[in-house]
C-alpha positions as CSV (number, residue, x, y, z in Angstrom):
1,X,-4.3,18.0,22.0
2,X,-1.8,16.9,19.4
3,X,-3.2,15.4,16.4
4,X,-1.6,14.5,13.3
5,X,-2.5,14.9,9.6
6,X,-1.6,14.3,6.3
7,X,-0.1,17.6,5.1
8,X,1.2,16.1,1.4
9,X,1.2,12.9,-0.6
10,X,3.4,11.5,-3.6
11,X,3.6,8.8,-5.5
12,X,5.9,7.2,-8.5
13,X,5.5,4.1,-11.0
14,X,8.6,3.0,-13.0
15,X,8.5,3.7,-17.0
16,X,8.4,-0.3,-18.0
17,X,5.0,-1.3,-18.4
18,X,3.1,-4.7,-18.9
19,X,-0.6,-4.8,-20.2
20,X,-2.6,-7.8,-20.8
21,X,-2.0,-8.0,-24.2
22,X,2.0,-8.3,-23.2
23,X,1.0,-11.0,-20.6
24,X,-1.0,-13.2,-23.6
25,X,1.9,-13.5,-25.1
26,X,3.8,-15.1,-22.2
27,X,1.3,-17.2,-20.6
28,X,-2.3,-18.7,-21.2
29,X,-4.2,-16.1,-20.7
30,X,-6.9,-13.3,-22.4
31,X,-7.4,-9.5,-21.8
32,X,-11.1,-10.6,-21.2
33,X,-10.4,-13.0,-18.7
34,X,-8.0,-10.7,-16.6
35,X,-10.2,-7.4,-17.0
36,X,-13.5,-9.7,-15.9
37,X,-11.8,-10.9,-12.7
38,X,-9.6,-8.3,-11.5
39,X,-10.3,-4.9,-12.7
40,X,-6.5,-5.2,-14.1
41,X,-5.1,-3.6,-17.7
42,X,-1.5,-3.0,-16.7
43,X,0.9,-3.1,-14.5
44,X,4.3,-1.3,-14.2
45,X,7.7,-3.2,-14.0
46,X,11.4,-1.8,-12.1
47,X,13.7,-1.3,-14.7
48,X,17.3,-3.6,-14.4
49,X,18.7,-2.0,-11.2
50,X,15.5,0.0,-10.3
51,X,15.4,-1.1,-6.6
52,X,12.6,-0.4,-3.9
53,X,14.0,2.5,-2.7
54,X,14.4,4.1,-6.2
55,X,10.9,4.7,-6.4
56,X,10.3,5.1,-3.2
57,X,13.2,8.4,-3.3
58,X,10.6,9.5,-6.2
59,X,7.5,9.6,-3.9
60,X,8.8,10.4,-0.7
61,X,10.3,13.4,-2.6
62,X,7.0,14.5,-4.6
63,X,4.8,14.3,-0.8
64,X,7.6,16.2,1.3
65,X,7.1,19.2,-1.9
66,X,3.7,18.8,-1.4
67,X,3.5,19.2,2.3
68,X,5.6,22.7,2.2
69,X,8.3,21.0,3.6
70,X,11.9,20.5,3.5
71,X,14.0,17.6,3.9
72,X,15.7,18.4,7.3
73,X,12.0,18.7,8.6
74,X,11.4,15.0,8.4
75,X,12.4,13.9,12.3
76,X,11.1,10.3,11.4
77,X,10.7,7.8,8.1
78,X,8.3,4.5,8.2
79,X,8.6,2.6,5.4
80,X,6.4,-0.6,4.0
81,X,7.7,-2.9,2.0
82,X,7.7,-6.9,1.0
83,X,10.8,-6.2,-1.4
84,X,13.5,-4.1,0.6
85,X,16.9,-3.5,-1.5
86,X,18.7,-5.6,1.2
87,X,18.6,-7.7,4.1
88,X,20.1,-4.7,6.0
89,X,20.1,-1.9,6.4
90,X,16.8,-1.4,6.7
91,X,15.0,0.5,3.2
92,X,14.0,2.9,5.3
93,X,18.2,3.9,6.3
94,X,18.9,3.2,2.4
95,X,16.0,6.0,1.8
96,X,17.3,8.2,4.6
97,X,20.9,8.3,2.9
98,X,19.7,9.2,-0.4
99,X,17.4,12.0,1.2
100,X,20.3,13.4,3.2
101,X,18.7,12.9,6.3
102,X,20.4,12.2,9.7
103,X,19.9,11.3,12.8
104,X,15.6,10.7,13.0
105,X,14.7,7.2,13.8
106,X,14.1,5.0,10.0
107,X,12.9,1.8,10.0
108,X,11.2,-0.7,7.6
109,X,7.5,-2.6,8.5
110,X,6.5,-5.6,6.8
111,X,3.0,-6.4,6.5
112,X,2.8,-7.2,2.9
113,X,0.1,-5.0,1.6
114,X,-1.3,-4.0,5.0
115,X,2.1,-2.3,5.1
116,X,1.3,1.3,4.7
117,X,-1.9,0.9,7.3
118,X,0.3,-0.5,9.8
119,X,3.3,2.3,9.2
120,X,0.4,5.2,9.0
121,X,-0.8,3.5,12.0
122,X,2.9,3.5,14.0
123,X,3.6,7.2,12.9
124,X,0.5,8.7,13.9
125,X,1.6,7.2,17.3
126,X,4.8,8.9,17.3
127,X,3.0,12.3,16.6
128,X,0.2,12.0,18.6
129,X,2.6,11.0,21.7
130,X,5.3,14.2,21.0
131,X,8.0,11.8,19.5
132,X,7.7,13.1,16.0
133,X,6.4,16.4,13.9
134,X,6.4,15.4,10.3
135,X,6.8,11.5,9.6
136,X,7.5,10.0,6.0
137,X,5.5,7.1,5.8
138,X,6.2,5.3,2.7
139,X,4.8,2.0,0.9
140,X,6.9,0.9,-2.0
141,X,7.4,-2.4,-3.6
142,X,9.3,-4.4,-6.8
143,X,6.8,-7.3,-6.6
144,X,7.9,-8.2,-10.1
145,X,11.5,-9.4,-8.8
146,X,9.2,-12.2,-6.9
147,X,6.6,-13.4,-9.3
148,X,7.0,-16.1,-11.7
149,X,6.1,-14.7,-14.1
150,X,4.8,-18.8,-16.2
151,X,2.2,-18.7,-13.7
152,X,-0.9,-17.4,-15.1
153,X,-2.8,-17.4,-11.9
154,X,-0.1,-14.9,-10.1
155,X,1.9,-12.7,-12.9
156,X,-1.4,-11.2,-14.2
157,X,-1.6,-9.7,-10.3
158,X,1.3,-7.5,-9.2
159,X,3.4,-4.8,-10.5
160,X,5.8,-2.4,-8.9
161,X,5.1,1.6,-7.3
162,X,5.7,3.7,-4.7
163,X,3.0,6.1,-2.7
164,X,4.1,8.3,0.7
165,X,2.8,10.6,2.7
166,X,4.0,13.1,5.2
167,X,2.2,13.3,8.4
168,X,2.7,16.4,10.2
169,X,1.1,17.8,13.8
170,X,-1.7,19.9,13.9
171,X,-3.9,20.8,16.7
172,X,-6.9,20.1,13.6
173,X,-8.1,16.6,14.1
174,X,-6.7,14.3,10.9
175,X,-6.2,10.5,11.3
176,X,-9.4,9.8,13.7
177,X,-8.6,5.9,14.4
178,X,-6.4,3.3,13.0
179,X,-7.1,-0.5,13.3
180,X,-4.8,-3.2,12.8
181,X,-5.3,-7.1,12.6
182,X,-3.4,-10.4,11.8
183,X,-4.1,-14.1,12.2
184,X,-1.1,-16.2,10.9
185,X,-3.1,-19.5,10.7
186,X,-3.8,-18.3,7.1
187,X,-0.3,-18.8,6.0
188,X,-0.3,-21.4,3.2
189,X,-3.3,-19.3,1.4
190,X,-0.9,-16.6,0.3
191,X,3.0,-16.6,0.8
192,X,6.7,-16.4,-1.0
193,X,7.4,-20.0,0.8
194,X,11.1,-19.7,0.7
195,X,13.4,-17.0,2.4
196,X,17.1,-16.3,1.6
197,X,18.0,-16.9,5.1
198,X,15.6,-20.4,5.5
199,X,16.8,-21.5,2.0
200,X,19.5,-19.9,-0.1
201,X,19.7,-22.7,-2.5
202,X,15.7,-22.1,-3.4
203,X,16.3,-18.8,-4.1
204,X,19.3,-19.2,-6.4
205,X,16.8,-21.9,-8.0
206,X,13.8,-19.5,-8.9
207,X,11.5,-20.6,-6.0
208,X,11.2,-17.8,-4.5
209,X,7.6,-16.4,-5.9
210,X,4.4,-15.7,-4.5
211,X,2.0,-18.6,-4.2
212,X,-1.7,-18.1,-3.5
213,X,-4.9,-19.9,-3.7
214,X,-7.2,-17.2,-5.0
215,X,-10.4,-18.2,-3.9
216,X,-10.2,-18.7,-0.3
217,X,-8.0,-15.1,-0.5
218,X,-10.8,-13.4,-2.1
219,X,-13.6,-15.1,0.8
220,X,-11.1,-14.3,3.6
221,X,-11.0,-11.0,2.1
222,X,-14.1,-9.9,1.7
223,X,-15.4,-11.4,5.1
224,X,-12.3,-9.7,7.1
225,X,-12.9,-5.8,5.5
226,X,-16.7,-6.1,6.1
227,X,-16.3,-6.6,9.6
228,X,-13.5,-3.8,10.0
229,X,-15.9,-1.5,8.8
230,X,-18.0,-1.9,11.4
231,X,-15.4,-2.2,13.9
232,X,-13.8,1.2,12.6
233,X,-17.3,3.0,12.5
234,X,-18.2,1.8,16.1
235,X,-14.9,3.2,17.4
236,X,-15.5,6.2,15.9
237,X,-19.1,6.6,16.9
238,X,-19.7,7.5,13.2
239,X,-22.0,5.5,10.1
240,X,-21.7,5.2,6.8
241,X,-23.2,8.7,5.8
242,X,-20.5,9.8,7.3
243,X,-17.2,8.6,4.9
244,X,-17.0,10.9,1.8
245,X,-14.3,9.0,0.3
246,X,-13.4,5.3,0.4
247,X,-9.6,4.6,-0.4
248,X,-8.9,0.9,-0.5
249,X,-6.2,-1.9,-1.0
250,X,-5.8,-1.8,-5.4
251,X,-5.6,-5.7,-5.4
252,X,-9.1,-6.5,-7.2
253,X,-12.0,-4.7,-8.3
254,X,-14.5,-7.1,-6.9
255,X,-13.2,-6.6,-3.3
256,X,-13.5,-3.2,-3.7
257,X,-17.0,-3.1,-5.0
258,X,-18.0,-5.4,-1.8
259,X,-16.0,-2.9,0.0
260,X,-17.7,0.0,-1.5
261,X,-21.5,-2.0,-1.3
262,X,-20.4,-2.2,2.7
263,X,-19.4,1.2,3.1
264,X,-22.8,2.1,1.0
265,X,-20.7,4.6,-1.4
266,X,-21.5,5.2,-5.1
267,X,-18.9,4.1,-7.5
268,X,-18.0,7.7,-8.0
269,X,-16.9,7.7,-4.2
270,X,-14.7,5.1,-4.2
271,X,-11.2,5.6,-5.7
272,X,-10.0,2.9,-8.0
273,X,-6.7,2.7,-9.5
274,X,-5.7,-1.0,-10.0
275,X,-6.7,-1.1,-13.5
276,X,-3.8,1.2,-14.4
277,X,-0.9,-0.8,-11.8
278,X,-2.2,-3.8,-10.5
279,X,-1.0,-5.3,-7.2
280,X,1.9,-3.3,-6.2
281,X,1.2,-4.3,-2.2
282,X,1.8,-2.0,0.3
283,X,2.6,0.8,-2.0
284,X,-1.1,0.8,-3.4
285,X,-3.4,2.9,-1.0
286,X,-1.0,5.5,-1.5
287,X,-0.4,5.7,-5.2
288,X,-4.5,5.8,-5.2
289,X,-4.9,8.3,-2.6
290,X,-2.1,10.6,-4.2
291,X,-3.9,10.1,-7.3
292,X,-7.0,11.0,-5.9
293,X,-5.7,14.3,-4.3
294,X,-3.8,15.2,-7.5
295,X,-6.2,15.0,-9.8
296,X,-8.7,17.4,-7.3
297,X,-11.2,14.7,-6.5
298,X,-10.8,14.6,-2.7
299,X,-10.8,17.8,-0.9
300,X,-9.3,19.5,2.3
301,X,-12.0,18.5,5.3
302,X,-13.3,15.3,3.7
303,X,-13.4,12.4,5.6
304,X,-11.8,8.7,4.4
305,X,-11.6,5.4,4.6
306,X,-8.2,3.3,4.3
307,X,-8.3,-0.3,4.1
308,X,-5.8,-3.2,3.0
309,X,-5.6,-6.7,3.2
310,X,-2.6,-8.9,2.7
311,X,-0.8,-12.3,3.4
312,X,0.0,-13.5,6.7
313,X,-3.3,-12.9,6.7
314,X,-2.7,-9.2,8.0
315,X,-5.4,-6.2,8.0
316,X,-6.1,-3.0,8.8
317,X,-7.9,0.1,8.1
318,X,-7.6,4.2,8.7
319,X,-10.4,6.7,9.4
320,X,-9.1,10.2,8.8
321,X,-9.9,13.8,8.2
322,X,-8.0,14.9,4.6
């Protein structure tokens, strides 16, 4: 049996950085207030011309070294993202180009910060079936080029990154399930209302930012994950005792402690890295698990968790041997 695994990870944030302290100086805001309900401190900003698939060339680069690999081994690229370069080609083709890859199928998947579940999720699909050997599956995002950034309640959120992994085949067993949700009557909670194709003249006018009602994103959130942990452990025929490492969505440290509480994990267990980038979408549960594997905390043969949640609503999670 064909099974696939993750055989390197990478990740990249740009050099600009804002911290809370920045952010009181631009809005009506505190340190306090942000740290208390988000977990936040800073969050990294895409220099003038830094585009998506910048950082994303940085990551995908830094996981195909990791993985052993070379370049012309990568026979297929995924790539999640809310903020491609263009309208087309797709990120992914843009990525492709600068890699100096040809011919292997590259395409983009938009599920705003379920992204990189969903694109794991397609390219284990591709291995498992024989279509692929080693996939690049990539979540990167420049969030900051859509947040206003004189609203208090969304600017102190999201910042820009890049995370990817190579999946390769293996006849070890590596990604165990994947599960993958959306229910679009959430809309209105949390969305970027106009489009450049719906309404040009909003975007030239600076409407084009994210707009969400907190609250009822945090309840849907919280409700949502808790049930696709039991839904993922079912599948799997396995419990709680069983996940060594949970590696969730970075979007705020209080769904990730209910998370954790769920998943009945010591803090230590759970890998948290929003305070150090914020929101950055669908590029956050890779920049977390790269961080995680780079600095020696999870090991070869441990088993872990993957979970996001974003807007549309969309949701998903990954059960997988490391």
């Amino acid at each position: 049996m064909i099974y696939s695994r993750i055989a390197g990870t990478g990740s990249f944030l740009p050099e600009k950085v804002y911290t809370n302290a920045d952010l009181e100086r631009m809005v009506d805001t505190t340190d306090e207030w942000i740290t208390d309900r988000t977990g936040i401190k800073k969050r990294h900003i895409a220099g003038e011309g830094e585009t998506t698939c910048d950082l994303a060339e940085h990551a995908s680069r830094a996981a195909i070294e990791a993985a052993g690999l070379g370049v012309d081994d990568i026979d297929l690229i995924v790539f999640a993202t809310t903020t491609p370069d263009q309208v087309f080609p797709s990120t992914a083709c843009l990525l492709q180009k600068r890699l100096g890859i040809h011919g292997p199928a590259a395409f983009d998947i938009q599920a705003v910060c379920s992204g990189f579940i969903y694109a794991i999720s397609i390219a284990d699909k591709f291995i498992k079936t024989g279509s692929a050997k080693n996939a690049l599956v990539i979540g990167a995002e420049t969030l900051s080029r859509i947040v206003d950034w004189t609203d208090r309640e969304t600017c102190i959120l999201f910042g820009d990154g890049a995370g990817a992994v190579v999946l390769s085949a293996s006849d070890k067993p590596g990604i165990i399930s994947t599960h993958l949700h959306a229910d679009g009557q959430y809309e209105s909670l949390l969305n970027v209302p106009k489009g450049i194709v719906s309404d040009y003249e909003a975007v030239k006018q600076g409407e084009a930012f994210i707009h969400m009602k907190g609250r009822e994103v945090f309840k849907v959130a919280v409700n949502t994950l808790g049930r696709i942990v039991d839904e993922t452990l079912d599948a799997a025929g396995m419990t709680q005792a069983d996940i060594d490492w949970l590696v969730p969505h970075q979007a705020n440290v209080r769904i990730i402690g209910a998370l954790g509480k769920k998943l009945s994990l010591p803090s230590e267990r759970v890998v948290v890295t929003v305070q150090d980038h914020g929101n950055t979408s669908a590029a956050s549960v890779p920049l977390a698990l790269d961080t995680a594997v780079r600095d020696g905390r999870i090991q070869r043969g441990e088993t872990l968790f993957l979970e996001a949640f974003g807007g549309g609503f969309t949701w998903g999670s990954a059960l997988l041997i490391y």
